[in-house]
TORLUMNU-525588 format. One line per 8 residues: number of its first residue (from 1); their letters; for each residue x, y negated, z of N, C-alpha, C. Coordinates in nm, 2 decimals. Each point is the difference from the previous one (the first is absolute). Layout:
BEGIN
NUM) a) X,Y,Z,X,Y,Z,X,Y,Z; ...
This chain:
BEGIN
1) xxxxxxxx) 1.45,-10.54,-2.88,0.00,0.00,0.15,-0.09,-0.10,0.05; -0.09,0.02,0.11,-0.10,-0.09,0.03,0.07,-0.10,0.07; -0.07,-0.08,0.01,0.06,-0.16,0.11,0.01,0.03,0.11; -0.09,0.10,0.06,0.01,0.04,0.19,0.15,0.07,0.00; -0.02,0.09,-0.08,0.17,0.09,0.00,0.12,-0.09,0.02; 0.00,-0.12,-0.13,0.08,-0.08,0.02,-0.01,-0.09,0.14; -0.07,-0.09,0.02,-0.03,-0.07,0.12,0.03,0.09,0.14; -0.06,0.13,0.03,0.04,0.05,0.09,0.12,0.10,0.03
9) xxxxxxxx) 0.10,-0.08,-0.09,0.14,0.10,-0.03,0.02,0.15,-0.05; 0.03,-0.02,-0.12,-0.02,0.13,-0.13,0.07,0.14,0.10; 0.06,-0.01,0.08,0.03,0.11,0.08,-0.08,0.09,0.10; -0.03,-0.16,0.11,-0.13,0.06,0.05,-0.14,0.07,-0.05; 0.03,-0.07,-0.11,-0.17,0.03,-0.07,-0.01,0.09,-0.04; 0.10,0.10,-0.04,0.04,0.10,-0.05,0.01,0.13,0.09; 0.08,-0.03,0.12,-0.03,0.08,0.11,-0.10,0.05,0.06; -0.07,-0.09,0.05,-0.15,0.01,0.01,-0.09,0.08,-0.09
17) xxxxxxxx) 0.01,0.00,-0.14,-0.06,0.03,-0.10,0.03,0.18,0.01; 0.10,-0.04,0.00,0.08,0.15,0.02,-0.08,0.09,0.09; -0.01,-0.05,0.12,-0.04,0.04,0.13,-0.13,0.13,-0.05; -0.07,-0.14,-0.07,-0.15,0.01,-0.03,-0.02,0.13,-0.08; 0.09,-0.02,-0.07,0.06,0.10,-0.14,0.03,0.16,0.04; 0.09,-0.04,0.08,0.02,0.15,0.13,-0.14,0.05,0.06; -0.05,-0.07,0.06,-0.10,0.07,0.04,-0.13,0.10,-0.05; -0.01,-0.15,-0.10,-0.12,0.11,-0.09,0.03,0.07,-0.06
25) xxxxxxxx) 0.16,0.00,-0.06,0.03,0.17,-0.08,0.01,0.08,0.12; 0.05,0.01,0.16,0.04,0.08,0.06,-0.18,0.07,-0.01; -0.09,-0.06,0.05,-0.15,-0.01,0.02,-0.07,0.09,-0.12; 0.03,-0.05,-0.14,-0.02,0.10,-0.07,0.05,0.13,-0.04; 0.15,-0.03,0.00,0.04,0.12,-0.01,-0.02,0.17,0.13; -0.05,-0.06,0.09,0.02,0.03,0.13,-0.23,0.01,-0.04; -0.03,-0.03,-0.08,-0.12,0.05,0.00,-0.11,-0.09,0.09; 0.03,-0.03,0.07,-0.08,-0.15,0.10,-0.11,-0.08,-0.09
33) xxxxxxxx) 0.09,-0.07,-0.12,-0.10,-0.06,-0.07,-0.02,0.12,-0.13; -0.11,0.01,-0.03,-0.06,0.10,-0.15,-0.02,-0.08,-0.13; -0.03,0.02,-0.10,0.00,-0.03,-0.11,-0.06,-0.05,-0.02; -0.04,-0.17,-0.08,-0.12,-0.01,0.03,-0.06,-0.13,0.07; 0.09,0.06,0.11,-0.01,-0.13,0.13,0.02,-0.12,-0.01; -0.06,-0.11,0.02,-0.01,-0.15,-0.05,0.13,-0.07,0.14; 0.12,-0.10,-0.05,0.10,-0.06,0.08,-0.07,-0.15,-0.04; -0.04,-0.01,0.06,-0.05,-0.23,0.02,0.11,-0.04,0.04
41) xxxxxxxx) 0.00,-0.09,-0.09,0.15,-0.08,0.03,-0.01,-0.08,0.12; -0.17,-0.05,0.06,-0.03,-0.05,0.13,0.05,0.07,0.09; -0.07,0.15,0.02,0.01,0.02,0.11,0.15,0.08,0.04; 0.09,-0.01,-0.12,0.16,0.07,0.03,0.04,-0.11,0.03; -0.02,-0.11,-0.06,0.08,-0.13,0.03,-0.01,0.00,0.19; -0.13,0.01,0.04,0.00,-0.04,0.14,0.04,0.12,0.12; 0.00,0.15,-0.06,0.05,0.09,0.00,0.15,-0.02,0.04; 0.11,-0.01,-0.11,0.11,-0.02,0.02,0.05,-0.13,0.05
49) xxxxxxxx) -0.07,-0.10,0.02,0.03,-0.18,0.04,0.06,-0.06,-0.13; -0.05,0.01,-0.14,0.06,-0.09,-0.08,-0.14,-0.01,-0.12; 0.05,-0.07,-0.06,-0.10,-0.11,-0.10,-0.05,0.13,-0.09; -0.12,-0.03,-0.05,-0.09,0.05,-0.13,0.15,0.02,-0.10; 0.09,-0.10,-0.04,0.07,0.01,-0.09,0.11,0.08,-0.02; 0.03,0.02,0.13,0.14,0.14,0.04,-0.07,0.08,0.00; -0.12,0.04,0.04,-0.13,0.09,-0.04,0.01,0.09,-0.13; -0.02,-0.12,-0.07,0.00,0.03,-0.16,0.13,0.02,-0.10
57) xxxxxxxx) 0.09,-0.03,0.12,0.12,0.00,-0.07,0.06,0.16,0.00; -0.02,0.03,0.14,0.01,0.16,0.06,-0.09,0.10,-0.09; -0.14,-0.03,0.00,-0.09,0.06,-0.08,0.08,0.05,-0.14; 0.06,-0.12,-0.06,0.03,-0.01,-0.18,0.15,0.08,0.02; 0.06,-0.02,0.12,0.11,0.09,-0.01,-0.03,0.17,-0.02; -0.09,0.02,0.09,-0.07,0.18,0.01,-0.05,-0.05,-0.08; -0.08,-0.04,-0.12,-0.02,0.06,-0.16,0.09,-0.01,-0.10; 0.06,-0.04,0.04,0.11,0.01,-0.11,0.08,0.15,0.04
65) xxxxxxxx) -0.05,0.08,0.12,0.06,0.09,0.01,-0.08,0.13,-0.01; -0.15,-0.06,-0.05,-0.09,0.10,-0.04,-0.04,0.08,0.14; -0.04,-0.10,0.11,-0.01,0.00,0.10,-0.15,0.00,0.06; -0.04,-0.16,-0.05,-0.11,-0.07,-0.03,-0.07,-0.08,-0.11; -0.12,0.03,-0.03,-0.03,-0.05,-0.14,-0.08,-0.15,0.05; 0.07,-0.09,-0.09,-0.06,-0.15,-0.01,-0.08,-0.01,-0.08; -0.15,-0.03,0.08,-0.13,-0.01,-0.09,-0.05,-0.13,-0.02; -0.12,-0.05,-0.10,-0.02,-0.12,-0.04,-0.04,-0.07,0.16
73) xxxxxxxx) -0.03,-0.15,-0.01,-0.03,-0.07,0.14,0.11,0.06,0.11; 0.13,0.03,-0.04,0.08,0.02,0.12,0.02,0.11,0.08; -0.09,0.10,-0.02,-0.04,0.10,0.04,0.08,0.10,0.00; 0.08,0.03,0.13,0.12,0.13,-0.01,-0.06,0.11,0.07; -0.01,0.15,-0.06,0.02,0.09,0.02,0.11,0.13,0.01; 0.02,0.02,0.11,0.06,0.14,-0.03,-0.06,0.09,-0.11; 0.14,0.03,-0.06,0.00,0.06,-0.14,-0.10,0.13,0.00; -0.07,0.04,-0.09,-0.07,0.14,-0.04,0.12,0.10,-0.09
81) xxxxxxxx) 0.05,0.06,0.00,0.08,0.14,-0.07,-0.12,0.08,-0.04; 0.03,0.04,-0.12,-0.10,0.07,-0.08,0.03,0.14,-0.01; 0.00,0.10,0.02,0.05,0.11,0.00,0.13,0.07,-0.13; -0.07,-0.08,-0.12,0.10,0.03,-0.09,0.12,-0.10,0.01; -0.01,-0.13,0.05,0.06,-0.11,0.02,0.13,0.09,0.08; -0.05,0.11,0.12,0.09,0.05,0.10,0.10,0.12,-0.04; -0.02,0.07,-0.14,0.03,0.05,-0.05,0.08,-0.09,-0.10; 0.00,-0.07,-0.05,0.08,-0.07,-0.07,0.11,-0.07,0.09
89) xxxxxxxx) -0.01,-0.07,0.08,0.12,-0.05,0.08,0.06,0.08,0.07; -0.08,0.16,0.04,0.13,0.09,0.03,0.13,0.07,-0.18; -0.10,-0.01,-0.08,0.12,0.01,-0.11,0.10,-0.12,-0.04; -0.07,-0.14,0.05,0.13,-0.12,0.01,0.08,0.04,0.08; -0.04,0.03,0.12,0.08,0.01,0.11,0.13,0.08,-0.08; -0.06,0.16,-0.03,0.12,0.07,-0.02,0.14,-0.05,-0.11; -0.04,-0.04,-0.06,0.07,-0.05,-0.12,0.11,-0.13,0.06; -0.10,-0.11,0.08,0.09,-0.06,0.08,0.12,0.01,0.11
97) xxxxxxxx) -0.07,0.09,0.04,0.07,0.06,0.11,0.15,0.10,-0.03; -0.04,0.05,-0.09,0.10,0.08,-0.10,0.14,-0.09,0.01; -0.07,-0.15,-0.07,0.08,-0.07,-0.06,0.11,-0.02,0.14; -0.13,-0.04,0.14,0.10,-0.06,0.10,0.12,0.07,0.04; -0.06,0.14,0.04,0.11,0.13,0.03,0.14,-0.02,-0.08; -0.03,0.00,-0.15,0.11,0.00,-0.06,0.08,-0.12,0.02; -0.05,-0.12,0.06,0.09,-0.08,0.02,0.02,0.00,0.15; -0.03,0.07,0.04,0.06,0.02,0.14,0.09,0.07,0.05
105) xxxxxxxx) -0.03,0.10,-0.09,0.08,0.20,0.04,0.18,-0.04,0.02; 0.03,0.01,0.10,0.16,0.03,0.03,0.06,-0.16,-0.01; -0.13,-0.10,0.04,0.03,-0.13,0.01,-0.02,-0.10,0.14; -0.05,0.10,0.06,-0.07,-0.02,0.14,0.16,0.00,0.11; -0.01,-0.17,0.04,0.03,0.01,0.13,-0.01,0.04,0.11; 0.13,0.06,0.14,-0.06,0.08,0.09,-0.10,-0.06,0.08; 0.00,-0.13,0.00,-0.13,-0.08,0.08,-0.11,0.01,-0.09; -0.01,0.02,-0.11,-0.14,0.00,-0.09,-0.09,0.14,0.04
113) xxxxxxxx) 0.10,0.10,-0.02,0.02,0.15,0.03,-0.06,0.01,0.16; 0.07,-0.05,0.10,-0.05,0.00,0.13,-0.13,-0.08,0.00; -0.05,-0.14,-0.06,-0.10,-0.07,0.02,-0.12,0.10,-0.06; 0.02,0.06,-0.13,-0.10,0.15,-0.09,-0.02,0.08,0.13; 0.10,0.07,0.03,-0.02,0.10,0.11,-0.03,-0.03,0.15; -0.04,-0.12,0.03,-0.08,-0.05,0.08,-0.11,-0.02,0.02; -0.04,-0.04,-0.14,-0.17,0.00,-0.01,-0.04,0.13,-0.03; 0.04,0.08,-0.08,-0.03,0.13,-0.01,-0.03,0.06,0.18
121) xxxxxxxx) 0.06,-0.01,0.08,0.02,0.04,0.13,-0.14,-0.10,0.06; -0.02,-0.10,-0.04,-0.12,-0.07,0.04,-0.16,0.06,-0.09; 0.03,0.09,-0.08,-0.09,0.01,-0.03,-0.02,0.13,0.04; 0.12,0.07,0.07,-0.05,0.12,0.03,-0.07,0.00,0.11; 0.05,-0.10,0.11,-0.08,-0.08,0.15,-0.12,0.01,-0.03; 0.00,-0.08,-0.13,-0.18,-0.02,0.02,-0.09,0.11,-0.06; 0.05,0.10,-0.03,-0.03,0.14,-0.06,-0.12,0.05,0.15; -0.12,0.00,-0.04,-0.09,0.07,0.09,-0.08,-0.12,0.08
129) xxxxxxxx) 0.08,-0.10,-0.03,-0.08,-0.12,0.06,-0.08,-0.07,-0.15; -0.04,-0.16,-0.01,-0.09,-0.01,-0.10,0.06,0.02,-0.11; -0.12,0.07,-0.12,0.02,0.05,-0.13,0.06,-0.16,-0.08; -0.12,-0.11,0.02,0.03,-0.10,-0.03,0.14,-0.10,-0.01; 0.10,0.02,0.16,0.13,-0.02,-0.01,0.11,0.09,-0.05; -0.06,0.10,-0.03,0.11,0.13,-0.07,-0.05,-0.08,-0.11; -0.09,-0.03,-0.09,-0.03,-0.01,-0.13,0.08,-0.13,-0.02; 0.00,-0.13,0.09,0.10,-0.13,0.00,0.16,0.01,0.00
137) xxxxxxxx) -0.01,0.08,0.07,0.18,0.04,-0.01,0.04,0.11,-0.12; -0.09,0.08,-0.05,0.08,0.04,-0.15,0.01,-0.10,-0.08; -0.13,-0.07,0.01,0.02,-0.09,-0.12,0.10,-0.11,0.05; 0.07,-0.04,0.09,0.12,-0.08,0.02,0.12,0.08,-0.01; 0.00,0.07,-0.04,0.11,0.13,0.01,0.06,-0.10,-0.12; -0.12,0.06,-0.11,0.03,-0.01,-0.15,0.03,-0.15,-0.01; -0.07,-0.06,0.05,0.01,-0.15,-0.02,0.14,-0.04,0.03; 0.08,0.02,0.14,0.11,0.02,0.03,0.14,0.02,-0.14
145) xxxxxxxx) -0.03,0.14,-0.03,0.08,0.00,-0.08,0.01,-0.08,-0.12; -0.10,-0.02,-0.04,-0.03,-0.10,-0.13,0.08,-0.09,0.01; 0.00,-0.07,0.15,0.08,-0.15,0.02,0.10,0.04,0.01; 0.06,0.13,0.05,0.14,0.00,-0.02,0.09,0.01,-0.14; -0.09,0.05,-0.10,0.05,-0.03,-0.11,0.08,-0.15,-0.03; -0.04,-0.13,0.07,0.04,-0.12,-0.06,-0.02,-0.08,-0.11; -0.15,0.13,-0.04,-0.09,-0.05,-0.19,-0.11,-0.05,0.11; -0.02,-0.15,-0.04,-0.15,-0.09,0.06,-0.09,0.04,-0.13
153) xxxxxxxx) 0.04,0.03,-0.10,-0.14,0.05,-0.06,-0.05,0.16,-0.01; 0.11,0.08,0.02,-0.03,0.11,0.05,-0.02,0.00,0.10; 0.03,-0.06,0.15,-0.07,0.02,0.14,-0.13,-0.08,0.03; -0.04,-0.05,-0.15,-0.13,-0.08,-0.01,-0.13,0.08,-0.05; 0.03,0.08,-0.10,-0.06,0.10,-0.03,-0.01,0.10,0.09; 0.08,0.04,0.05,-0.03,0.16,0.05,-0.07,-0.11,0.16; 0.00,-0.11,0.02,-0.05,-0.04,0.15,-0.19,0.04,-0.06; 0.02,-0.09,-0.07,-0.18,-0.02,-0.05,-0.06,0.09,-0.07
161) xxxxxxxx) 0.07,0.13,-0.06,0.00,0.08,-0.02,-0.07,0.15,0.17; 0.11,0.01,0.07,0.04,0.07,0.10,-0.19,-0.07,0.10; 0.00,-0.11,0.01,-0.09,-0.08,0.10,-0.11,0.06,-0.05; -0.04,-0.06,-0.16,-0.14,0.08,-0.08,0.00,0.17,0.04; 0.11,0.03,-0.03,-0.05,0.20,0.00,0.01,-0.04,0.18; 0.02,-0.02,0.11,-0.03,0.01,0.14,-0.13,-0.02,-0.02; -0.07,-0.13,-0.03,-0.09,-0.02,0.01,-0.11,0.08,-0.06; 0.02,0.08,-0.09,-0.09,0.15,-0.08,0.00,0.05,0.08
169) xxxxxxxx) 0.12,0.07,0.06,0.01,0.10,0.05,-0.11,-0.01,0.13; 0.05,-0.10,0.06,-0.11,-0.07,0.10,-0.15,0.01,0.03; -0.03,-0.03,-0.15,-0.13,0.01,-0.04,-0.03,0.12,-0.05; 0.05,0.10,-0.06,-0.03,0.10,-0.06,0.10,0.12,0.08; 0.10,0.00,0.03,0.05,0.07,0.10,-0.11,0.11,0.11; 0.05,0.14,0.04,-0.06,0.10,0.03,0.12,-0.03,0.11; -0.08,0.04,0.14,0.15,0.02,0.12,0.09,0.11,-0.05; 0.12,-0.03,0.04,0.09,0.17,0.00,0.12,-0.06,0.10
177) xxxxxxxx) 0.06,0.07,0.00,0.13,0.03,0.08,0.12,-0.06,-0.08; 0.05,-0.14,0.07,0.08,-0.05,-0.06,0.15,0.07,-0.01; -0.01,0.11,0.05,0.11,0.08,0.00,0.14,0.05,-0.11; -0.14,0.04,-0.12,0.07,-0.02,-0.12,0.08,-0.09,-0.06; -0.13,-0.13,-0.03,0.11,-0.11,-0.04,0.12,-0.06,0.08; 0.04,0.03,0.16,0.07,-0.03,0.06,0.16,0.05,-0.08; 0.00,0.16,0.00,0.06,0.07,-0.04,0.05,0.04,-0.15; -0.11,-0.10,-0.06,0.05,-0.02,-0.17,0.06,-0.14,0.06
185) xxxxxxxx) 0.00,-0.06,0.06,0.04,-0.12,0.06,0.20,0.00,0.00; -0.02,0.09,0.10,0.16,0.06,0.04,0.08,0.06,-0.15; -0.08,0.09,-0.02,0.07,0.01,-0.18,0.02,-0.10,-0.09; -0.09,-0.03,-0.01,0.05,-0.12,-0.07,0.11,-0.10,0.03; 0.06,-0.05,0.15,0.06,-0.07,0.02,0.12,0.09,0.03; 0.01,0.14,0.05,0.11,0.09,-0.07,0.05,-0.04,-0.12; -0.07,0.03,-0.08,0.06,-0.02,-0.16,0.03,-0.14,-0.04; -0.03,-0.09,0.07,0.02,-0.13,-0.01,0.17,0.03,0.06
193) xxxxxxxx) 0.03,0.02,0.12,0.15,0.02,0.01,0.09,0.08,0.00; -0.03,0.09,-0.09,0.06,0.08,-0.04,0.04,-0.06,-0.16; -0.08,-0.07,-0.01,0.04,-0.03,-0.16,-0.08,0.02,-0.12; -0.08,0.10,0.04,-0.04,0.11,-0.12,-0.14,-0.09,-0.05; 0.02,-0.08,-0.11,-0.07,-0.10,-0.06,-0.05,0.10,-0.03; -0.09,0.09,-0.10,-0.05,0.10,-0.05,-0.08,0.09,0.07; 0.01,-0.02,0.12,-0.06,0.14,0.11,-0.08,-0.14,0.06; 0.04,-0.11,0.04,-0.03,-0.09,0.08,-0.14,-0.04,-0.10
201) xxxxxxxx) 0.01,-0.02,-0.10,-0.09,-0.06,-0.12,-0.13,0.14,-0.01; 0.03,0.12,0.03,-0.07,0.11,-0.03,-0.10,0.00,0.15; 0.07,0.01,0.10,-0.05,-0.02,0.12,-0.06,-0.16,0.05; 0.00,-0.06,-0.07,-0.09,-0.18,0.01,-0.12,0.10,-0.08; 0.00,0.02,-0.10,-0.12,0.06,-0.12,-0.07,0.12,0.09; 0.07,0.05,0.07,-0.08,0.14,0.05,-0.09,-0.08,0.09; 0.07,-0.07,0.08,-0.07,-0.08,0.10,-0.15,-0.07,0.01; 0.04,-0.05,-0.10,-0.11,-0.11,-0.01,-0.10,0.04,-0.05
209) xxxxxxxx) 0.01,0.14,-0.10,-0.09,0.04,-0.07,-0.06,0.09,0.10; 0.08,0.02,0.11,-0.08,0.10,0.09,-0.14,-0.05,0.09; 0.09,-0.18,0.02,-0.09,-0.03,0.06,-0.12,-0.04,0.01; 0.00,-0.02,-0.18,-0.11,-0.04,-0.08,-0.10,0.10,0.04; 0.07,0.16,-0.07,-0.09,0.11,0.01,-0.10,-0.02,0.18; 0.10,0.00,0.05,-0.07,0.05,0.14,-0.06,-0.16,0.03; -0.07,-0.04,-0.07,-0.14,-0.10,0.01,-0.07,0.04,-0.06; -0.16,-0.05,0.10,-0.10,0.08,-0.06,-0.08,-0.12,0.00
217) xxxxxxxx) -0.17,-0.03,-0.02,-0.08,-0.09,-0.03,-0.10,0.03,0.16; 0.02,-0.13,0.07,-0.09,0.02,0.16,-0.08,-0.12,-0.01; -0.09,0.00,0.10,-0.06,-0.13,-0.02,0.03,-0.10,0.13; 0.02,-0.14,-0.01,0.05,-0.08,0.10,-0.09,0.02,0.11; 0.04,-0.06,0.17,-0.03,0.05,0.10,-0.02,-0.16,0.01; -0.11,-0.02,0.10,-0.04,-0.09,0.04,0.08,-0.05,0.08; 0.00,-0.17,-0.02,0.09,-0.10,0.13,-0.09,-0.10,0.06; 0.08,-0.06,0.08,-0.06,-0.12,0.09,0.03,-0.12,-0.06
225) xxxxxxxx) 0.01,-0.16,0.03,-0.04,-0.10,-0.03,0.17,0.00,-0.07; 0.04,-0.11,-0.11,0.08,-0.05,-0.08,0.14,0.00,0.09; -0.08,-0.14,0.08,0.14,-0.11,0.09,0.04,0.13,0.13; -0.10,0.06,0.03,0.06,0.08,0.10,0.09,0.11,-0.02; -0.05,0.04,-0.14,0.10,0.11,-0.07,0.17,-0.07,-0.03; 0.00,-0.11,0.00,0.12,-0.06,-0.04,0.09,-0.08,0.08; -0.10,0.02,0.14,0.07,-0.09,0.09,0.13,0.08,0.07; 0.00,0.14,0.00,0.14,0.06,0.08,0.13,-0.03,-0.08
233) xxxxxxxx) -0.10,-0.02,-0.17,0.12,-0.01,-0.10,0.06,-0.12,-0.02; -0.09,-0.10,0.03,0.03,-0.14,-0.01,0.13,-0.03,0.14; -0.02,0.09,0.13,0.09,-0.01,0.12,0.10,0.04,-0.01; -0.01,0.16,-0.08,0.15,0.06,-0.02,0.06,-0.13,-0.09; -0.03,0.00,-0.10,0.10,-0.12,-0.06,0.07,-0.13,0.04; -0.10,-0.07,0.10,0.03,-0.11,0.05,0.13,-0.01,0.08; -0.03,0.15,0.05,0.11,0.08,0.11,0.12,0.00,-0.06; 0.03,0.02,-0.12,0.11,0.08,-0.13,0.11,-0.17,-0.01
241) xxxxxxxx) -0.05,-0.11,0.00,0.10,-0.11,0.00,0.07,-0.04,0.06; -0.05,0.03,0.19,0.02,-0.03,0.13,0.12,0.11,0.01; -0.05,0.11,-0.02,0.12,0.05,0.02,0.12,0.03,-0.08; -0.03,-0.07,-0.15,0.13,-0.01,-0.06,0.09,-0.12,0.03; -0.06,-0.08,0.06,0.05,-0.08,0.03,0.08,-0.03,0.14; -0.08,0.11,0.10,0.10,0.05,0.08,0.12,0.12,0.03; -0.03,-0.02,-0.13,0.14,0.11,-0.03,0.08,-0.07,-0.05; 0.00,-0.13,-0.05,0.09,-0.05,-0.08,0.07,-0.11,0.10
249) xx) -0.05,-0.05,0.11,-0.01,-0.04,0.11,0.12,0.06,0.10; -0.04,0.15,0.00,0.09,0.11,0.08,0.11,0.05,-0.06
């Protein structure tokens, strides 16, 4: 742990970091920043209002999630996914995922159950609006359930796991109609409460392999400057503490 973390109270420092953390995965995953793309620990630092070192600290968190790749002289880039790379972590996925279902099937709380069937309903909202937020909310779907398991090394995997295949998909992804996956979405979490560990594990595998299929190889679309791409994301977040905090308040 660095001296600023400590000096500037290991909680704070960490919040903040977070912040930072949030944004650029929302930004990537959500397609804003491309592959490739160079993060200066300068200019995020003055970006989000904190030091080069919570910079780098945010940075090393997204690589360790196969987010961002740490290059020699300090140098962070958003990650490149290789096409076979995207094919391969949709076969981790399945296998992992398997595993989550089975420890979930006919174990689900009715608040876990209603919190599932919430976001599913949020992703149907955003159905016809950006491809990019339908693509962020499946991949929190899965991420979701993972943590409900209560395995930190399985909801560790299928996170950095789940993030990398968004980010392929991202990059290599063809538009379609998030329609489908919405609705392998609902099945799935059917068989999640009904019990049926077996149908639930068959329908995670159908799923994900579908999604895979229905990606194709496009070429990236041109953006505008770094800080500006990152700045709505850097606001939504800032926003995200204020109001947990006035909820806790109320």
């Amino acid at each position: 742990m660095t001296k600023e973390l400590l000096a500037n109270g290991h909680g704070d420092a960490m919040d903040r970091a977070s912040v930072i953390c949030r944004a650029i995965r929302r930004a990537i995953l959500e397609r804003a920043l491309a592959p490739g793309d160079k993060l200066p620990e300068d200019q995020l630092g003055e970006r989000f209002g904190v030091s080069r070192t919570l910079a780098r600290h945010a940075l090393g968190q997204l690589a360790s999630e196969g987010l961002v790749e740490l290059r020699r002289n300090r140098i962070a880039v958003v990650a490149t996914p290789s096409f076979e790379d995207a094919r391969d972590e949709f076969d981790i996925r399945i296998e992992l995922e398997r595993l989550v279902v089975r420890r979930l099937a006919g174990r689900l709380s009715p608040r876990q159950l209603a919190e599932l069937a919430a976001h599913v309903d949020a992703e149907e909202a955003a159905r016809g609006g950006s491809e990019t937020t339908s693509l962020r909310l499946a991949t929190e779907f899965h991420v979701r359930l993972a943590e409900m398991t209560g395995r930190p090394t399985l909801s560790r995997y299928v996170r950095e796991t789940a993030y990398r295949s968004c980010l392929s998909l991202a990059t290599f992804g063809r538009p379609h109609s998030p329609e489908c996956a919405i609705s392998e979405h609902r099945d799935v979490l059917a068989a999640l409460e009904a019990g049926d560990e077996a149908r639930a594990g068959e329908l995670m595998a159908h799923h994900l392999d579908q999604v895979a299929q229905r990606a194709l190889l496009k070429a990236p679309e041109a953006r505008g400057d770094l800080m500006d791409i990152l700045a709505p994301y850097a606001e939504a977040e800032a926003v995200t503490p204020r109001r947990r905090r006035q909820a806790v308040e109320n």
